[in-house]
C-alpha positions as CSV (number, residue, x, y, z in Angstrom):
1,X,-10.4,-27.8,-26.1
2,X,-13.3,-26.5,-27.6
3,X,-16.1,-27.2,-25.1
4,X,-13.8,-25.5,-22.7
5,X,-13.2,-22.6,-25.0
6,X,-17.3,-22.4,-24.9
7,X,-17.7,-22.5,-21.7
8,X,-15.2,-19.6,-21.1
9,X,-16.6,-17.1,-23.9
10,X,-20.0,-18.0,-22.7
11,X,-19.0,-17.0,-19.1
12,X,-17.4,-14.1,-20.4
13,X,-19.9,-12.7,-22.3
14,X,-22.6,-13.0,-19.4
15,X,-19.8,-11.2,-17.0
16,X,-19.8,-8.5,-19.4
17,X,-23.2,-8.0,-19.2
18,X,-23.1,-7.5,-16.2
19,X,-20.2,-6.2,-15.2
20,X,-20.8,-2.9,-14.0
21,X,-24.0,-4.4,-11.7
22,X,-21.3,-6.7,-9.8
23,X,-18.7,-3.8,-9.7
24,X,-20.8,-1.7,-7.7
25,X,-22.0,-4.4,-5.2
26,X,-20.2,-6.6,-2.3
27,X,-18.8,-9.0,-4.7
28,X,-15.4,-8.4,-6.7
29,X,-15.0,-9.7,-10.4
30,X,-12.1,-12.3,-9.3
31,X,-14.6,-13.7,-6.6
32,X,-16.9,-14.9,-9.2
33,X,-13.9,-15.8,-11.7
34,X,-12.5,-18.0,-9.1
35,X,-15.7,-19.4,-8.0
36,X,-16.8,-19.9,-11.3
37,X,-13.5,-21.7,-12.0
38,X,-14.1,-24.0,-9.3
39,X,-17.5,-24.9,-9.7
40,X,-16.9,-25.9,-13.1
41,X,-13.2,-27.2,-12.7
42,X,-12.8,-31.3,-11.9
43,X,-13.3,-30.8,-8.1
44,X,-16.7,-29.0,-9.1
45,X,-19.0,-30.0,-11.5
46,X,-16.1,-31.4,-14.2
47,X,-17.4,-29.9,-17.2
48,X,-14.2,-27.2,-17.0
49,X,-10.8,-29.4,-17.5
50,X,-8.1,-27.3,-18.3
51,X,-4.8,-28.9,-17.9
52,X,-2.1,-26.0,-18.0
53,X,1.7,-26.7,-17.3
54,X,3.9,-24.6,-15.0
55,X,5.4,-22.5,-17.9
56,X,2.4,-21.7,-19.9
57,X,0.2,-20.6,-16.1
58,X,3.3,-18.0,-15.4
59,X,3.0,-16.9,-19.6
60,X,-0.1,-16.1,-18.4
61,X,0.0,-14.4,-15.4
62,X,3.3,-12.7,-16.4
63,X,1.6,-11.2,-19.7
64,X,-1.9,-9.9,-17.3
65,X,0.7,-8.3,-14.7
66,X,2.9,-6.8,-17.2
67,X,-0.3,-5.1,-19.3
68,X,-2.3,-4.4,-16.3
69,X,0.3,-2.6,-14.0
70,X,2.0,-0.7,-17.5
71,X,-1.9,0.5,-17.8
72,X,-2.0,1.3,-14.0
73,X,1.2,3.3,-14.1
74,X,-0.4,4.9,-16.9
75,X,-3.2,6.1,-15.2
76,X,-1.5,7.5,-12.1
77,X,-1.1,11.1,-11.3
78,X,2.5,11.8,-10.5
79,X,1.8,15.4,-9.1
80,X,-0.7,13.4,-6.4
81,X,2.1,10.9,-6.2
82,X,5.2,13.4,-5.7
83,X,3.3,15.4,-2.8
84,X,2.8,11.9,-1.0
85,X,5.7,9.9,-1.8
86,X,6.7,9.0,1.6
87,X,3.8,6.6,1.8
88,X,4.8,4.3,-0.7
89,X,8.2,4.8,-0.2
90,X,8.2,3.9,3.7
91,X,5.6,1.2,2.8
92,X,8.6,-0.6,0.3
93,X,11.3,0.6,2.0
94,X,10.3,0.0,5.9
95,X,7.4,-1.9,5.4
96,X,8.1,-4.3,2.5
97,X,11.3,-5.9,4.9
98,X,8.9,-6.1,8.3
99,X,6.8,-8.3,6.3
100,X,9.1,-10.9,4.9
101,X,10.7,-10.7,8.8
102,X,7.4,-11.1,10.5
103,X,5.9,-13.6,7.8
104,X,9.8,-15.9,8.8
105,X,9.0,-15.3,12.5
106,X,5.2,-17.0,11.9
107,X,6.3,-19.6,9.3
108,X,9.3,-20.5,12.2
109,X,7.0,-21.5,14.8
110,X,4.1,-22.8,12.1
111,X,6.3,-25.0,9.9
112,X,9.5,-26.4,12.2
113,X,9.4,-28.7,9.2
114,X,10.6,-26.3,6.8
115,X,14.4,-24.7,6.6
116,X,15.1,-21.5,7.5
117,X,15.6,-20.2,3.9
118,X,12.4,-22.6,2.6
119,X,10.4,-19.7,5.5
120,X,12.6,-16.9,3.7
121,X,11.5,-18.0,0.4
122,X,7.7,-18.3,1.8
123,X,7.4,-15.0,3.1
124,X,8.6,-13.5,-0.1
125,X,6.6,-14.8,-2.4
126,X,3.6,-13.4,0.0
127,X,4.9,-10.0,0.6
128,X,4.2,-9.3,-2.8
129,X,1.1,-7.4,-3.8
130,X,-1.4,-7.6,-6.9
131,X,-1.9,-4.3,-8.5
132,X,-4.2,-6.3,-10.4
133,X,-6.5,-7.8,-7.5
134,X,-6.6,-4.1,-5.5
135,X,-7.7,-2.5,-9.2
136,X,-11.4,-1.7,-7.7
137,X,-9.7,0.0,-4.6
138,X,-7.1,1.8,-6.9
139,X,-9.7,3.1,-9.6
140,X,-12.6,3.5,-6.9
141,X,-12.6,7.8,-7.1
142,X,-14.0,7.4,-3.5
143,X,-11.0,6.9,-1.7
144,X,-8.8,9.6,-1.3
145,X,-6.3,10.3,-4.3
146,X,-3.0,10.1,-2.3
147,X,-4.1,6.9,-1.2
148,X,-5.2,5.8,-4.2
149,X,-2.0,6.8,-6.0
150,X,0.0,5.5,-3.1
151,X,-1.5,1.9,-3.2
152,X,-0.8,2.2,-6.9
153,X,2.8,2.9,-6.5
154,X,3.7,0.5,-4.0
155,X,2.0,-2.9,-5.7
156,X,3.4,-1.9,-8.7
157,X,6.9,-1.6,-7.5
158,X,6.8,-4.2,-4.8
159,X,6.7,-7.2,-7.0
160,X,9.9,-6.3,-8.8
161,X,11.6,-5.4,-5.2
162,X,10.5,-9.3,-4.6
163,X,12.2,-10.7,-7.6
164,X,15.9,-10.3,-7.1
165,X,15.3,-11.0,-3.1
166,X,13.6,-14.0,-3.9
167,X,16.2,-15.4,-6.0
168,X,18.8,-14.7,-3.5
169,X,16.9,-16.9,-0.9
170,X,16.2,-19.2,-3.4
171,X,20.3,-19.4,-4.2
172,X,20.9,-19.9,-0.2
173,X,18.3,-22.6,-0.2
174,X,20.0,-24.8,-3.1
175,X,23.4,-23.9,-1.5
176,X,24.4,-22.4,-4.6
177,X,26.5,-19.4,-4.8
178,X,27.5,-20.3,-1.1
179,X,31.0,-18.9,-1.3
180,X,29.5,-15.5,-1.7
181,X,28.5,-12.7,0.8
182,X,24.5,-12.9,1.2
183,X,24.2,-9.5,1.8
184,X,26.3,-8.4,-1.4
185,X,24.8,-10.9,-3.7
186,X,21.6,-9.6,-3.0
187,X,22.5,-6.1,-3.2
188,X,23.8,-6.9,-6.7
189,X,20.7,-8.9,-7.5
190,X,18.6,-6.0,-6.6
191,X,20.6,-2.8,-8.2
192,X,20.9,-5.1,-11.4
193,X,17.2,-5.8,-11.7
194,X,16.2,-2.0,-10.7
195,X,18.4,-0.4,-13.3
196,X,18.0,-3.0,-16.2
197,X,14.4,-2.5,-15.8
198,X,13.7,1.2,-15.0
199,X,16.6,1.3,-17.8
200,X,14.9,-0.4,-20.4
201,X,11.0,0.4,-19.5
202,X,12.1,4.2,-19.7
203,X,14.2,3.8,-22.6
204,X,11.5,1.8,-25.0
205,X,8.9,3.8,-23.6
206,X,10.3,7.2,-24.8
207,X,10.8,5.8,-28.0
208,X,8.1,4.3,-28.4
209,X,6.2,7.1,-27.7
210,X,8.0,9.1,-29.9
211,X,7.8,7.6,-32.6
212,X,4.3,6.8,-32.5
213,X,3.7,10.5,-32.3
214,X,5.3,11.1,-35.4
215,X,3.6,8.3,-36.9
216,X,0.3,10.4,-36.3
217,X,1.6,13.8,-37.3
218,X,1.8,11.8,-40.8
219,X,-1.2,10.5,-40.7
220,X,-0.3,6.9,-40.5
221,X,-2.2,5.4,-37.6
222,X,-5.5,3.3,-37.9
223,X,-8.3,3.4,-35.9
224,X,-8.0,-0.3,-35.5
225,X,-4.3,-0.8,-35.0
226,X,-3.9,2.2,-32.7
227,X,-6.0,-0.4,-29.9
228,X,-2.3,-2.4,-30.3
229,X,0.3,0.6,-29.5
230,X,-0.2,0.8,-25.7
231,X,-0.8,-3.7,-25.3
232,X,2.0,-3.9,-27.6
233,X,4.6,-1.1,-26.1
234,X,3.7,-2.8,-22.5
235,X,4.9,-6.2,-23.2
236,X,8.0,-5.1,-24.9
237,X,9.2,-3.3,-22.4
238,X,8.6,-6.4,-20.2
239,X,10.1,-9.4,-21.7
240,X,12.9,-7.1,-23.6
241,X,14.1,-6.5,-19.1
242,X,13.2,-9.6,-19.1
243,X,15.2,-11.6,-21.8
244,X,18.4,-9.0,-20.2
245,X,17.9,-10.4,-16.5
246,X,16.3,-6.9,-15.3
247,X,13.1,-6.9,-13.8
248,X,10.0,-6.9,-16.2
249,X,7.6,-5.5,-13.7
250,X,9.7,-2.9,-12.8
251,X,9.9,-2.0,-16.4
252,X,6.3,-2.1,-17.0
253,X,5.5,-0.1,-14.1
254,X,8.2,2.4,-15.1
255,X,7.1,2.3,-18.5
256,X,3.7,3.7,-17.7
257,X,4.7,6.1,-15.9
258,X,6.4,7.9,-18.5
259,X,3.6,6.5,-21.0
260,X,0.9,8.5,-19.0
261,X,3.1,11.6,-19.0
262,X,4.0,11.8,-22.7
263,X,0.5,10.9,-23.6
264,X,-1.2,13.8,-21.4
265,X,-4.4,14.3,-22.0
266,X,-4.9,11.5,-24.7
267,X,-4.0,8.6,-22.3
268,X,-6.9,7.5,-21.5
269,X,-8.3,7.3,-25.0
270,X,-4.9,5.2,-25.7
271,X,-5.3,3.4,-22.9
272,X,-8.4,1.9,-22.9
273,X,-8.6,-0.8,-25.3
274,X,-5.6,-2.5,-23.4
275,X,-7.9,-2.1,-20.3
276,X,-10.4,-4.6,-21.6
277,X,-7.9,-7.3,-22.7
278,X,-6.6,-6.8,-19.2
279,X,-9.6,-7.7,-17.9
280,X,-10.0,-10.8,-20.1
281,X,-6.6,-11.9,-19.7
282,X,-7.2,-11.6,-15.9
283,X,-10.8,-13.4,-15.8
284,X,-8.8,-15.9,-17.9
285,X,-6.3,-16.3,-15.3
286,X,-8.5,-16.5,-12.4
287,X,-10.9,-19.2,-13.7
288,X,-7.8,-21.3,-14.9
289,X,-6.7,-20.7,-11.1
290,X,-10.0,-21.5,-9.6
291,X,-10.4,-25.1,-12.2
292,X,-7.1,-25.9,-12.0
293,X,-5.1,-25.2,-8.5
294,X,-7.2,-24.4,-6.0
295,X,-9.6,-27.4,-5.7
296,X,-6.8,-29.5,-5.6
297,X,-4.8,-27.2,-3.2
298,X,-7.2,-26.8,-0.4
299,X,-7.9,-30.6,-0.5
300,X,-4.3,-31.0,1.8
301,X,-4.6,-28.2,3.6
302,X,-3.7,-28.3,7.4
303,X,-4.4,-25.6,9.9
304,X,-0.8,-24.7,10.5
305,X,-1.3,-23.6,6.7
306,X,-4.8,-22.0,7.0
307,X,-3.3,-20.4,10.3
308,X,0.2,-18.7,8.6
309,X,-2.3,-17.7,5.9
310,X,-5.0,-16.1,8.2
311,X,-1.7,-14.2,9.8
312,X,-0.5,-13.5,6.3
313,X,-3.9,-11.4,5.5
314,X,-3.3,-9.5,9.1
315,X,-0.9,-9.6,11.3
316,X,2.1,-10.1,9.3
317,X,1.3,-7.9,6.2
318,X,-0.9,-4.8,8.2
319,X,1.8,-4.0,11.3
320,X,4.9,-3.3,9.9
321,X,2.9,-1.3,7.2
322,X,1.3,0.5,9.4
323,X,4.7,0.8,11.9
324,X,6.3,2.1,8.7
325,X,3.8,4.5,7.8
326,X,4.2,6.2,11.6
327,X,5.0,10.1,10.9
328,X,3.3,10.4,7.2
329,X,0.7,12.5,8.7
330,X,-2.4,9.9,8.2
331,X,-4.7,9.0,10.6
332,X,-5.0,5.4,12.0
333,X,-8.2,4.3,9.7
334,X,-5.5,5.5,6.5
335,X,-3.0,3.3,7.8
336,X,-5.5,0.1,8.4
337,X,-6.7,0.9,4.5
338,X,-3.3,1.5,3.2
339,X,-1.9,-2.5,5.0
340,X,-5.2,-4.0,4.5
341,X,-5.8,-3.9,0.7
342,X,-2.2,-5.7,-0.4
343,X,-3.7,-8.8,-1.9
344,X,-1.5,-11.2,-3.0
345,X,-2.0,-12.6,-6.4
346,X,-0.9,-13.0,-9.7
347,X,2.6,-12.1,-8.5
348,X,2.6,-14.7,-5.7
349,X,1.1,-17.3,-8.3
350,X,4.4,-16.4,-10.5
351,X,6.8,-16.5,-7.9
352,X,5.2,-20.1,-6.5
353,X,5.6,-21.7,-9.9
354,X,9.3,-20.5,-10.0
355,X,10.1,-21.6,-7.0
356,X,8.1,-24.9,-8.1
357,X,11.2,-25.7,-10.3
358,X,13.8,-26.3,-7.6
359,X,12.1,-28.9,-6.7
360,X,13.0,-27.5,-2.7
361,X,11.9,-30.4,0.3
362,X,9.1,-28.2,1.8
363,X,7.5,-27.4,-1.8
364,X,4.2,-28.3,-0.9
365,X,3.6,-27.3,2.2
366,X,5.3,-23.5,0.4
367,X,2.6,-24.3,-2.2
368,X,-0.3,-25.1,-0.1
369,X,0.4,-21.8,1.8
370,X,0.6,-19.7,-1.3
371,X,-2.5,-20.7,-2.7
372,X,-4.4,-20.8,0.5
373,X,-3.2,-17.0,1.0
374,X,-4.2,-16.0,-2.1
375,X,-7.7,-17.7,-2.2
376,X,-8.4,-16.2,0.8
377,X,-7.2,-12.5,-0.3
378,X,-9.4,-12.7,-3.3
379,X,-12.9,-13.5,-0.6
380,X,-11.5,-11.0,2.3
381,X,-10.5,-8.0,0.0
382,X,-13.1,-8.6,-2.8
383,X,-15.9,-8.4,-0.1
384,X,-14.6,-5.5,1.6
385,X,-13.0,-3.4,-1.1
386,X,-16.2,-1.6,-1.7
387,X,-17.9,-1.3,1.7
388,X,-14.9,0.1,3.3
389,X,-13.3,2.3,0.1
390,X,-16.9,3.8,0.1
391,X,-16.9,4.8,4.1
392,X,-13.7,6.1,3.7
393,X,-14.5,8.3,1.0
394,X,-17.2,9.3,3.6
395,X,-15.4,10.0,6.4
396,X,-12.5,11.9,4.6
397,X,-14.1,14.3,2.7
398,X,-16.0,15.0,6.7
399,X,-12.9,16.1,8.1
400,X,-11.2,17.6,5.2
């Protein structure tokens, strides 16, 4: 335990170093976490052996998502985001449902081996996006605001769209629940986890934020214990939608939303301490990833696999996003930036290891796709996330 604790806060403290050097070239922090992860993991070198179970990895990733897209949220701009909402609302709306459609279509002709709700399944768990992994393209001031706040909106919301249709497929797939309507169960599913968690990450959120207000009017707060408000207010309003069957992401995202707005000018100042033990929590995640999954993972891969994945990055994620985004006014590069950059990550990774417990026939060839996506978004987004948010940046403020 401790050698490996060493090894990570050595890592760690050269990274932060160095940090802003690597954010401003080609290579993306999670490239280097995952590489470093896999160097050092058993497959690599084998002085890195973390052994993490299914429940603890999704603690994990579950906690980073929850802090990082409460912190997102808290960053947008809503007056940006109000004067373009019909980009990420046709992206989840329009979008979101040509992907899990196209992603079955592929995984039909890939993977005859695997039922038809197994492909469902599949394609869910990838039409997720990270707001986590597409942070540099989000914060990166080159690229157009509306985009920027557009990309924020959708990854942040997508994930908790995915949860309730997820378990729906996952229902059809056991056979459970098969007396009941598909279509009605999963409307249920998804009103229920909507309003529980836009219920709960509003209501805790207001008064939270109230009360912590007050707090400082008296004179109560410390300069140490105020880094805590915002970490602390993020994951409550996640595992309380959580623990009530509502979605936590949802709650999180909504949560910081209204965070940003009550806080006004001070959010950043609030904010920014729970940035860095985002970060952490998310190097953490992506070395443990790196050491402990993908090594293994991409030692049973099968081109089918590397094939559906490949599509995954492209084809299936990039036209019905930009098919749905037909009539928001944006020109065709826009639309190419807006499908490109939805990596799939620490959501995917979540939804894998749930699925992980049915203990479903085509598991691992599900698993081997998931992780084979997801290694690939971190190299194909990671190395172009600069680059092309940069030329944009370019090119937009040339015609504007």
């Amino acid at each position: 335990m401790y050698v490996n604790l060493a090894i990570l806060a050595g890592f760690a403290f050269i990274y932060s170093a160095i940090a802003g050097r690597i954010e401003r070239s080609m290579v993306s922090g999670p490239i280097v976490f995952l590489l470093f992860g896999l160097i050092c993991g058993p497959m690599g070198l084998g002085i890195l052996n973390i052994e993490s179970s299914d429940m603890e990895m999704r603690a994990i990733v579950d906690i980073t998502l929850a802090l990082i897209l409460f912190i997102d949220a808290s960053n947008a701009d809503l007056k940006i985001l109000k004067s373009h909402v019909k980009i990420p609302w046709r992206m989840l709306i329009v979008g979101m449902p040509g992907v899990i459609l196209l992603g079955v279509v592929a995984g039909w002709y890939l993977f005859p081996d695997l039922a038809f709700f197994e492909l469902c399944i599949l394609a869910t768990v990838l039409a997720a996006t990270d707001a986590a992994l597409g942070k540099g393209v989000i914060t990166n001031k080159a690229v157009p605001s509306r985009i920027r706040e557009g990309l924020n909106a959708e990854s942040g919301l997508n994930d908790g769209l995915a949860v309730p249709i997820l378990f729906v497929f996952i229902a059809l797939a056991t056979g459970a629940n098969s007396d009941q309507d598909g279509t009605s169960m999963a409307l249920g599913l998804v009103a229920q986890e909507l309003g529980i968690g836009a219920a709960v990450g509003l209501g805790l959120t207001f008064v939270g934020a109230k009360l912590a207000s007050w707090c400082y009017q008296q004179g109560w707060w410390s300069d140490i214990w105020k880094q805590v408000l915002v970490v602390a207010l993020a994951l409550a309003c996640f595992a309380t939608a959580q623990s009530l069957h509502g979605s936590g992401y949802i709650a999180a995202f909504v949560g910081g939303l209204l965070f940003g707005q009550l806080a006004g000018k001070d959010t950043h100042e609030l904010v920014f301490a729970a940035e860095g033990i985002g970060e952490v929590l998310a190097m953490t995640t992506w070395i443990v990833f790196g050491s402990a999954v993908v090594g293994q993972a991409w030692a049973g891969m099968t081109w089918p696999i590397v094939i559906y994945s490949l599509l995954s990055l492209t084809v299936i994620r990039m036209l019905p996003m930009v098919v749905s985004l037909t009539g928001t006014g944006e020109n065709l590069e826009s639309k190419l930036f807006l499908s490109w950059f939805g990596p799939r990550g620490l959501a995917s990774i979540v939804f894998i290891i749930i699925v992980s417990s049915y203990d479903l026939p085509g598991e691992s060839t599900m698993l081997h796709a998931v992780v084979c996506t997801i290694t690939l978004c971190v190299l194909a987004h990671g190395f172009t996330a600069n680059a092309w948010a940069n030329g944009l940046g370019r090119r937009s403020q040339r015609t504007a």
